[in-house]
Backbone as JSON Lines, residues from 0, in Angstrom:
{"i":0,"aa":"X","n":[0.81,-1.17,0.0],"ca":[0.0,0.0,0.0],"c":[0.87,1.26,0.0]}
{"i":1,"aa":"X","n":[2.07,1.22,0.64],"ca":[3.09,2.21,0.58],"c":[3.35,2.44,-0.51]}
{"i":2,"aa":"X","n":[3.5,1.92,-1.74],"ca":[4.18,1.83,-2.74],"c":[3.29,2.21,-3.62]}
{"i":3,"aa":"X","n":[1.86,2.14,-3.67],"ca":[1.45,2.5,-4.78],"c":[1.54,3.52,-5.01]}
{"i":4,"aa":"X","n":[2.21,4.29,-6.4],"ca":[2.49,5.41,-7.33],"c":[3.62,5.82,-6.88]}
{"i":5,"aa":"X","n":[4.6,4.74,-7.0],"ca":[5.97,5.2,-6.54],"c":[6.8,4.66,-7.52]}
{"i":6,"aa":"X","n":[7.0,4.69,-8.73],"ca":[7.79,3.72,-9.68],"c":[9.19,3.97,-8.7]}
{"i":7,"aa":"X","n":[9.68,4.23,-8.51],"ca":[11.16,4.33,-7.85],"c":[11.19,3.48,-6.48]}
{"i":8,"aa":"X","n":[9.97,2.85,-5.75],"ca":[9.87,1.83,-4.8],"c":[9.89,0.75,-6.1]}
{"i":9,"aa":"X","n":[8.62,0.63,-6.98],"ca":[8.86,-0.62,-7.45],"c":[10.2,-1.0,-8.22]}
{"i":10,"aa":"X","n":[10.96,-0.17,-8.69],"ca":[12.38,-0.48,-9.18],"c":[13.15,-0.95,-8.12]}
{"i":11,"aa":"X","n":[12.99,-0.38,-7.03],"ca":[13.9,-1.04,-5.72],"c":[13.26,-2.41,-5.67]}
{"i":12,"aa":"X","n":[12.42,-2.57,-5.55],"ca":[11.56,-4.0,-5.41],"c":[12.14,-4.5,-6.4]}
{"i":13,"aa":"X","n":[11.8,-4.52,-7.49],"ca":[12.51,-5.64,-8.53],"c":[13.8,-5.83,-8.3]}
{"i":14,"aa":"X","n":[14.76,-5.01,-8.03],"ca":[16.35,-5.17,-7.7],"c":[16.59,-6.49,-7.01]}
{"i":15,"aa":"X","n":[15.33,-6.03,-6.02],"ca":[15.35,-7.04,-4.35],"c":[14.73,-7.95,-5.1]}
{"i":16,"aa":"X","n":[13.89,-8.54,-5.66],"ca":[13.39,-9.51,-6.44],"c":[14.12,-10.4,-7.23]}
{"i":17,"aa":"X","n":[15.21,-9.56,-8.04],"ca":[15.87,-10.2,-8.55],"c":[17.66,-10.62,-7.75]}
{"i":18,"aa":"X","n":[17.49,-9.84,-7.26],"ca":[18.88,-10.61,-6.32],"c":[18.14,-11.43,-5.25]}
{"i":19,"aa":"X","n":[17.42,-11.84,-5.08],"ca":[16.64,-13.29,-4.21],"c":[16.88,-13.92,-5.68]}
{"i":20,"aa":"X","n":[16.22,-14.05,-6.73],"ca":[16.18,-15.2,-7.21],"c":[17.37,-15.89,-7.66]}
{"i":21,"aa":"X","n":[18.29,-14.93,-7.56],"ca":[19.73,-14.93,-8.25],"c":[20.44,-16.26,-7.12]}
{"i":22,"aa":"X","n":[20.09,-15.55,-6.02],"ca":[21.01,-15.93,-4.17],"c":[20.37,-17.18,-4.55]}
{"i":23,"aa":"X","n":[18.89,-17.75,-4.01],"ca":[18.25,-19.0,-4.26],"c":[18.76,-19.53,-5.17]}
{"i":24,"aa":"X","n":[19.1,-19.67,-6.16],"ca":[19.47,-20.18,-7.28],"c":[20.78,-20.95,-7.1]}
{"i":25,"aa":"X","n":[21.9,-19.82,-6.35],"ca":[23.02,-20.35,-6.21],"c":[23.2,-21.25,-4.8]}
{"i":26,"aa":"X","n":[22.11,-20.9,-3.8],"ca":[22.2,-21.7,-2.96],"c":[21.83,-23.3,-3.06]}
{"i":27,"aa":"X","n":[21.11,-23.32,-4.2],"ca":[20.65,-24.48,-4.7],"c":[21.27,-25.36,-5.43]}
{"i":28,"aa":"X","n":[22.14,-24.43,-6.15],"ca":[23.39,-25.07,-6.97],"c":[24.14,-25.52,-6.11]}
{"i":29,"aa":"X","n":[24.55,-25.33,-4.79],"ca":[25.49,-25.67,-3.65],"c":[25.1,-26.86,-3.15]}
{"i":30,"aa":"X","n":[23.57,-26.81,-2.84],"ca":[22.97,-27.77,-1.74],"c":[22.66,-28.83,-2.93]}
{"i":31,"aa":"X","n":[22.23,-28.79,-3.76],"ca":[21.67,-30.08,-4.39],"c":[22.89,-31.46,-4.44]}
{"i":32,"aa":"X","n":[24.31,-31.11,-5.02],"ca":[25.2,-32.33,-4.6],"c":[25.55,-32.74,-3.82]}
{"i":33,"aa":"X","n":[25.59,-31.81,-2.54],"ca":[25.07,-32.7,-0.9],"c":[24.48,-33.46,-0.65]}
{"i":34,"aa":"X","n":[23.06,-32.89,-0.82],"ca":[21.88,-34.2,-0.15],"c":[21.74,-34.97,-1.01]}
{"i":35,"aa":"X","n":[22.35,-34.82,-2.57],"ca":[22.44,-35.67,-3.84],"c":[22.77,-37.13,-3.21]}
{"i":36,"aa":"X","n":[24.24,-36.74,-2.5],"ca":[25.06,-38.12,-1.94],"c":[24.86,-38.3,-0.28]}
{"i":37,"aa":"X","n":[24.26,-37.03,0.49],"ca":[23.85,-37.35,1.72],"c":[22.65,-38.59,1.92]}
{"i":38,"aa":"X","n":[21.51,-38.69,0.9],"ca":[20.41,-38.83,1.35],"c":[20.36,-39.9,0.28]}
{"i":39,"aa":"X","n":[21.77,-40.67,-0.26],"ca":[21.86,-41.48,-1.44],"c":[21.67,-42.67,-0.38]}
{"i":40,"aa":"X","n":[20.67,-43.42,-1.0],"ca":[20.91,-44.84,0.11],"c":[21.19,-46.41,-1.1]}
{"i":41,"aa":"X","n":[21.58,-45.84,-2.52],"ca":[21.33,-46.78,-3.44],"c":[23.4,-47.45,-3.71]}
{"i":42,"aa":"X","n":[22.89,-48.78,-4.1],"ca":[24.36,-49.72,-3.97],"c":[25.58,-48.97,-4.69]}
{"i":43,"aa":"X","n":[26.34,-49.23,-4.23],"ca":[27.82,-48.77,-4.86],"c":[28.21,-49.87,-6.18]}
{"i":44,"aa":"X","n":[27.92,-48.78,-7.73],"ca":[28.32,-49.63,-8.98],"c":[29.59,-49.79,-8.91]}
{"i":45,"aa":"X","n":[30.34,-51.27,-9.07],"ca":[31.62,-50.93,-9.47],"c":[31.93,-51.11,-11.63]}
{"i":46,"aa":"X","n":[32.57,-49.96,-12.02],"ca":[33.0,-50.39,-13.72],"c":[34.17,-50.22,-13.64]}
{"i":47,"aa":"X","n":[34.8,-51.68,-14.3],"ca":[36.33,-51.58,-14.4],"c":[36.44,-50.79,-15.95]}
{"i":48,"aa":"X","n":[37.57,-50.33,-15.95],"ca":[37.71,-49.32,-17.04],"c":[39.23,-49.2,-17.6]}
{"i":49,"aa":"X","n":[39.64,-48.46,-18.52],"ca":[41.0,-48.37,-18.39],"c":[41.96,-47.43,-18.51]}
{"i":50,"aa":"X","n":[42.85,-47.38,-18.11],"ca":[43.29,-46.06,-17.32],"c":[44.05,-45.84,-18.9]}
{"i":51,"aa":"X","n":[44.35,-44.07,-19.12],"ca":[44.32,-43.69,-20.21],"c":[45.53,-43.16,-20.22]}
{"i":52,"aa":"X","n":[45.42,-42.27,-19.58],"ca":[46.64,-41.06,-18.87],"c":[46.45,-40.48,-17.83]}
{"i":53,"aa":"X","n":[47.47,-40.24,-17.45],"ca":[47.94,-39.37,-15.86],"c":[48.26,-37.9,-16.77]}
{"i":54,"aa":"X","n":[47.77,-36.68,-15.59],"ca":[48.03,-35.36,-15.63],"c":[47.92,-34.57,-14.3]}
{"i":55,"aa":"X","n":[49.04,-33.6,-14.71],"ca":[49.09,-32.86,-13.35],"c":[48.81,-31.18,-13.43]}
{"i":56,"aa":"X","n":[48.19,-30.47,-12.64],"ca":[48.33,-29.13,-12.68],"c":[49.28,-28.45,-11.6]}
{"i":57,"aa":"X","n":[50.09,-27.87,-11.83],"ca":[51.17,-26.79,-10.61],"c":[50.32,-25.79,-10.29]}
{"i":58,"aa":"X","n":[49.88,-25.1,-9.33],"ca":[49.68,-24.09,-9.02],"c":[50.71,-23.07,-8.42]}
{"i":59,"aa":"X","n":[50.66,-21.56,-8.28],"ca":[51.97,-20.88,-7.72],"c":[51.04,-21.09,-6.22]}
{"i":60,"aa":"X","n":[49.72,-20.22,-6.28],"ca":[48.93,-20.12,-4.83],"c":[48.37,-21.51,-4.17]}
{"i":61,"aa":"X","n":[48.55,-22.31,-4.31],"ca":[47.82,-23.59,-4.0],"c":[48.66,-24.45,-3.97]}
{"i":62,"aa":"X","n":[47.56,-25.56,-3.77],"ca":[48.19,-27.57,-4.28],"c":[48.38,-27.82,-5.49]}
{"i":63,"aa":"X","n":[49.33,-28.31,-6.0],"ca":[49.18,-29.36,-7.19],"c":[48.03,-29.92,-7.5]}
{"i":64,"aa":"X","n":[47.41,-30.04,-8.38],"ca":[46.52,-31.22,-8.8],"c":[46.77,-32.43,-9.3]}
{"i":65,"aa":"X","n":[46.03,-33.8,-8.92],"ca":[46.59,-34.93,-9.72],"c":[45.34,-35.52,-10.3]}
{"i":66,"aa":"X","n":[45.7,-35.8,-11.84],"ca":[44.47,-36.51,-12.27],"c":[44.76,-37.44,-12.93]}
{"i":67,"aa":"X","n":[43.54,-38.79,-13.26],"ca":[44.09,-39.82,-14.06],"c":[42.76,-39.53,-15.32]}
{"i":68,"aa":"X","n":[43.27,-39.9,-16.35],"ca":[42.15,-39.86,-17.59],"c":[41.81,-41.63,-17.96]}
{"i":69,"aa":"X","n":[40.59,-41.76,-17.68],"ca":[40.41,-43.58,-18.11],"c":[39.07,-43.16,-19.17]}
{"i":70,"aa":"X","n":[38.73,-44.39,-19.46],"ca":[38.08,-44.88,-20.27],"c":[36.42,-44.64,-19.41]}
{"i":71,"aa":"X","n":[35.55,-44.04,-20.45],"ca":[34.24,-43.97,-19.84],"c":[33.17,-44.96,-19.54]}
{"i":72,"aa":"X","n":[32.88,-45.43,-18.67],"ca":[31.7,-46.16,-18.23],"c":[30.45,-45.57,-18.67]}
{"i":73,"aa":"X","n":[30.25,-43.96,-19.22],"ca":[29.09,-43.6,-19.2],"c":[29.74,-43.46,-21.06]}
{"i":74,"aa":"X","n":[28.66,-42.69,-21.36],"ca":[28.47,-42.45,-23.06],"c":[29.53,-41.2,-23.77]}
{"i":75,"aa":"X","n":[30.54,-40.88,-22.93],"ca":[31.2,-39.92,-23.51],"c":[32.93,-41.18,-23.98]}
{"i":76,"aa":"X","n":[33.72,-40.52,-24.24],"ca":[34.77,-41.43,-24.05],"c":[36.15,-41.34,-23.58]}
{"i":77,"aa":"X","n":[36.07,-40.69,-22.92],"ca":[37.15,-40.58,-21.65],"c":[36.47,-39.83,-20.88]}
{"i":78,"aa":"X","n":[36.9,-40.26,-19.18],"ca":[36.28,-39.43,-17.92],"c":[37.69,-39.03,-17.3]}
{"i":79,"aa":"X","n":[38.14,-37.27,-16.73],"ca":[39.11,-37.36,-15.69],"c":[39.0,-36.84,-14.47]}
{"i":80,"aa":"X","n":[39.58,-37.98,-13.86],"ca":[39.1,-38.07,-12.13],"c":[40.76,-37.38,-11.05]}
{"i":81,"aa":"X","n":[39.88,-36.77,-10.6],"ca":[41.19,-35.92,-9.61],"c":[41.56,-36.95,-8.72]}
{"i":82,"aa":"X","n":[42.74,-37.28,-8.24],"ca":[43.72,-38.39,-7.6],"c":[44.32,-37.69,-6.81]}
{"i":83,"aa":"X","n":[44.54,-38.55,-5.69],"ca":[45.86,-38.17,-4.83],"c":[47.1,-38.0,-5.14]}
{"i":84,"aa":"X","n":[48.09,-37.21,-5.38],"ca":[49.13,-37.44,-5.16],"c":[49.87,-39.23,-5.27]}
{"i":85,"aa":"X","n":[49.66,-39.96,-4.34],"ca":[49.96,-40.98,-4.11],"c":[49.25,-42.41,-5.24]}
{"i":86,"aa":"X","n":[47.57,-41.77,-5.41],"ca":[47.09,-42.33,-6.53],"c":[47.77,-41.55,-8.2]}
{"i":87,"aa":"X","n":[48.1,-40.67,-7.82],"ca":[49.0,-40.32,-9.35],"c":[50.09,-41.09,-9.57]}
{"i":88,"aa":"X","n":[51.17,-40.97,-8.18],"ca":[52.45,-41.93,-8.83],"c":[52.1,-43.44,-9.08]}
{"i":89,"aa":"X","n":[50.75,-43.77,-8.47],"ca":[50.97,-45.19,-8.63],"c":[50.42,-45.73,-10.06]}
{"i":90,"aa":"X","n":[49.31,-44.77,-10.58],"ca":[49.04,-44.99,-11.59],"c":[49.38,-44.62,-12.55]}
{"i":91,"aa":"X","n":[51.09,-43.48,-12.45],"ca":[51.76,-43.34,-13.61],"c":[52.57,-44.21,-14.48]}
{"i":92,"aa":"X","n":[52.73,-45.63,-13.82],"ca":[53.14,-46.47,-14.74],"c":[52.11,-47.66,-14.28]}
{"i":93,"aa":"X","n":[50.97,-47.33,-14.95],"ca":[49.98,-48.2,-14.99],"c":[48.84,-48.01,-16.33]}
{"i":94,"aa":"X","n":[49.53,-47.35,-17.36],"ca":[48.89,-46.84,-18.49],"c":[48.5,-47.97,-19.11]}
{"i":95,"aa":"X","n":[47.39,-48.1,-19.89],"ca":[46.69,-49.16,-20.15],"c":[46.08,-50.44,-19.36]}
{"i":96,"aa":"X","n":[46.22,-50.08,-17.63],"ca":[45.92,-51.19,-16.65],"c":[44.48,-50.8,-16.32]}
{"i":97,"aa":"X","n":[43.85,-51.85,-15.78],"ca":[42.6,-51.29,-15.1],"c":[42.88,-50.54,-13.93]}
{"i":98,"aa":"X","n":[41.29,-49.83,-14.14],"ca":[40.92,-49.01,-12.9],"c":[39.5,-49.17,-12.45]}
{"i":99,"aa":"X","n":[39.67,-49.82,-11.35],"ca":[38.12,-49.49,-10.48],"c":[37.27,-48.47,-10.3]}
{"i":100,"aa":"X","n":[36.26,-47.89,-10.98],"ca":[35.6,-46.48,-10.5],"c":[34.04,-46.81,-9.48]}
{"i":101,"aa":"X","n":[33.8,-46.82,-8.66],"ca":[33.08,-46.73,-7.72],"c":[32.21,-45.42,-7.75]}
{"i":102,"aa":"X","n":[30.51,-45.48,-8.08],"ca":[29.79,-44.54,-8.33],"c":[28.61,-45.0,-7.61]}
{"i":103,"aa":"X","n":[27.85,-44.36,-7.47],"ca":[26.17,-44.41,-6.8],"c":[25.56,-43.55,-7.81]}
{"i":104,"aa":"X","n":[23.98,-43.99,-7.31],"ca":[23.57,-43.26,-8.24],"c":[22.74,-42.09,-8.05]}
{"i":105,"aa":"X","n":[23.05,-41.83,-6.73],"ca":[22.75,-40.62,-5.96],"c":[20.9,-40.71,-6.27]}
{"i":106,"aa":"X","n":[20.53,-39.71,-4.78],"ca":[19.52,-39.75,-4.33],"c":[18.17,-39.13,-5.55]}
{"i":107,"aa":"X","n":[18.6,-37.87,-6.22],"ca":[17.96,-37.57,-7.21],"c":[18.18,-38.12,-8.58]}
{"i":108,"aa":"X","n":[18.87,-39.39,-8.52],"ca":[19.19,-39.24,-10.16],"c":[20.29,-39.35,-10.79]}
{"i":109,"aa":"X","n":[21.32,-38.54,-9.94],"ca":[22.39,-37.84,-10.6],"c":[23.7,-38.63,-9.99]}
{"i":110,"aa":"X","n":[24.52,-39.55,-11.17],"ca":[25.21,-40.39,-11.19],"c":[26.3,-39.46,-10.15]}
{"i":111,"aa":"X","n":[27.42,-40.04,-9.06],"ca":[28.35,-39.21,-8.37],"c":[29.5,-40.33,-8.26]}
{"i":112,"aa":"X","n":[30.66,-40.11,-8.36],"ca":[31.79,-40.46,-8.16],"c":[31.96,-41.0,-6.75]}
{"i":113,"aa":"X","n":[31.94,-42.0,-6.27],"ca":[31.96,-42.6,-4.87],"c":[33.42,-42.61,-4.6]}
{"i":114,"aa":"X","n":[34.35,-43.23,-5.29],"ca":[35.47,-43.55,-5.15],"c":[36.71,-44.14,-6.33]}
{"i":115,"aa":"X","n":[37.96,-44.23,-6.09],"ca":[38.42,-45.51,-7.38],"c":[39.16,-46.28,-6.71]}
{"i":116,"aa":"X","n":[39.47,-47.13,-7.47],"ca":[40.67,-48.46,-6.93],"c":[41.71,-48.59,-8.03]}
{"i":117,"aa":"X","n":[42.6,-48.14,-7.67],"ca":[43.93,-48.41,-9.04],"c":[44.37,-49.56,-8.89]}
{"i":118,"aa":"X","n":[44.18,-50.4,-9.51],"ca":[44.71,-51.8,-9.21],"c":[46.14,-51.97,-9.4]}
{"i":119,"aa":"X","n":[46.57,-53.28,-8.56],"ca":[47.79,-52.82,-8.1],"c":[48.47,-53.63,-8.85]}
C-alpha cells in the first residue's frame, strides 16, 4: 500500500526480487550435490575401465593437482578423475591397466563419483 504510485519503490523492489532469485538459485546449486550423496541410500556400482593417462596441474597459490584420464563407463569417451598425489604416482606407470571407479547413483538421479581403486 506504501508503494502505490511510486515507480522508484517498485524499481527497488525488482532489484530485491531479482537478487533473491539470483542468491536461491546459487544456494541451490550448492545444496543439491550434498543431499544428492547425503540422502543417497542406493548400492555402490563398481566399472572396471582403463586407465588412459595421468596429468598434473602446478599451481603458484595452492596444491598441485593430480588426475588420471580412463576410459568412460558412461556415453562420452574418456572421464578425468582428480587423484591423490599418491594415486597419481601409482598410476603413472599403470597406463593401459585397469581401474576401479566406484559410483552411486545418488539420491535424485544424478550419477556421483563414490570412489576408485587403481589396481595394483
Amino acid at each position: 500500500m506504501h508503494l502505490s504510485g511510486r515507480a522508484r519503490s517498485h524499481k527497488e523492489l525488482s532489484w530485491i526480487a531479482a537478487a533473491n532469485g539470483i542468491g536461491y538459485t546459487f544456494i541451490a546449486m550448492l545444496v543439491f550435490p550434498v543431499f544428492n550423496g547425503v540422502l543417497d541410500n542406493s548400492p555402490v556400482m563398481f566399472h572396471s575401465v582403463k586407465l588412459v593417462d595421468t596429468d598434473y596441474s602446478r599451481s603458484s597459490k595452492g596444491p598441485d593437482r593430480y588426475y588420471i584420464t580412463v576410459e568412460s563407463w558412461r556415453n562420452s569417451n574418456t572421464e578425468k578423475l582428480q587423484v591423490s598425489q599418491a594415486g597419481y604416482n601409482l598410476s603413472a606407470t599403470r597406463i593401459n591397466k585397469k581401474v576401479t571407479v566406484l559410483t552411486k547413483a545418488g539420491a535424485f538421479n544424478v550419477e556421483w563419483l563414490y570412489g576408485y581403486l587403481i589396481d595394483k
